[in-house]
C-alpha positions in Angstrom: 3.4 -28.2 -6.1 -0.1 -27.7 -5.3 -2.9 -25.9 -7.6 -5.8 -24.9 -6.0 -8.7 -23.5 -8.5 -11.2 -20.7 -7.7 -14.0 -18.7 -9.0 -13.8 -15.0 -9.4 -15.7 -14.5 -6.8 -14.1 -16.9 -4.2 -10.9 -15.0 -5.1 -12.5 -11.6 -4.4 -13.2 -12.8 -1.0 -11.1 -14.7 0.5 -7.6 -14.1 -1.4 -6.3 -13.0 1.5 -7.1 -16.5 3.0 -6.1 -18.5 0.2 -2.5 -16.5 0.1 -1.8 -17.1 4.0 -2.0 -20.7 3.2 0.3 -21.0 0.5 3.7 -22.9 0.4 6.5 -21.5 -2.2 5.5 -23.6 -4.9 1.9 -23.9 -5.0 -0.2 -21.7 -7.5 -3.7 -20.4 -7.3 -5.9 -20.8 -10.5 -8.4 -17.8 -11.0 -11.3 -18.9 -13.2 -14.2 -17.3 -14.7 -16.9 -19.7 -15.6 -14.6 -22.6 -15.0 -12.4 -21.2 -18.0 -8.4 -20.6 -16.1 -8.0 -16.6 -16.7 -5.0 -16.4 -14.2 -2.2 -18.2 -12.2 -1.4 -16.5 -8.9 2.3 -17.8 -7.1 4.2 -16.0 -4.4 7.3 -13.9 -5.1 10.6 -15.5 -3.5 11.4 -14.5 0.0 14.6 -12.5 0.3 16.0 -11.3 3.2 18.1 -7.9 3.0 21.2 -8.0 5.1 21.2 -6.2 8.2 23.1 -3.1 8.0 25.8 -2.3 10.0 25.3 0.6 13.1 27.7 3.7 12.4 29.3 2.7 8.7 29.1 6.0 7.5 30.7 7.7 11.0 32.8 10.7 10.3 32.2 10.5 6.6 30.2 13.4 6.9 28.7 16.4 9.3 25.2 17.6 10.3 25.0 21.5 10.6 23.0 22.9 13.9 20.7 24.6 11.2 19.4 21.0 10.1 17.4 21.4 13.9 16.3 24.7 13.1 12.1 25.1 12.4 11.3 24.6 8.9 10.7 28.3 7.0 6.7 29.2 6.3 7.0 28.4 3.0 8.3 25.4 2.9 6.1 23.9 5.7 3.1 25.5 3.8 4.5 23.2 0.9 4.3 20.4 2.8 0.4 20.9 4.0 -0.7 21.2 1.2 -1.3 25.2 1.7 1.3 26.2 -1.0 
């Protein structure tokens, strides 16, 4: 495990930088005035399972109305013009 220390302000710059670099378990030490005010770590990595193509075929049936243009009113709705 690794704990790297930084200013306030060297976290407001380059946290971005600091993050790329880190391994699961190390931890980044935010200090103002040298005093430790936070601990940053990275969240655990999962990855979700792929789905499977089709798992839901025949279970249920799309209407030729869901291709049909949206109605004025609900497009309005949806620009903000309603």
């Amino acid at each position: 495990m690794r704990a790297t220390r930084l200013n306030m302000h060297d976290a407001k710059t380059h946290l971005s930088r600091h993050l790329a670099g880190m391994k699961p378990d190390d931890r980044l030490i935010i200090c103002n005035r040298n005093r430790p005010v936070a601990e940053v770590r990275l969240l655990p990595q999962s990855r979700p399972k792929p789905r499977k193509f089709g798992v839901a075929r025949g279970q249920f049936r799309v209407s030729a109305e869901f291709f049909e243009p949206l109605p004025d009113a609900v497009l309005a709705g949806f620009e903000g013009r309603g």
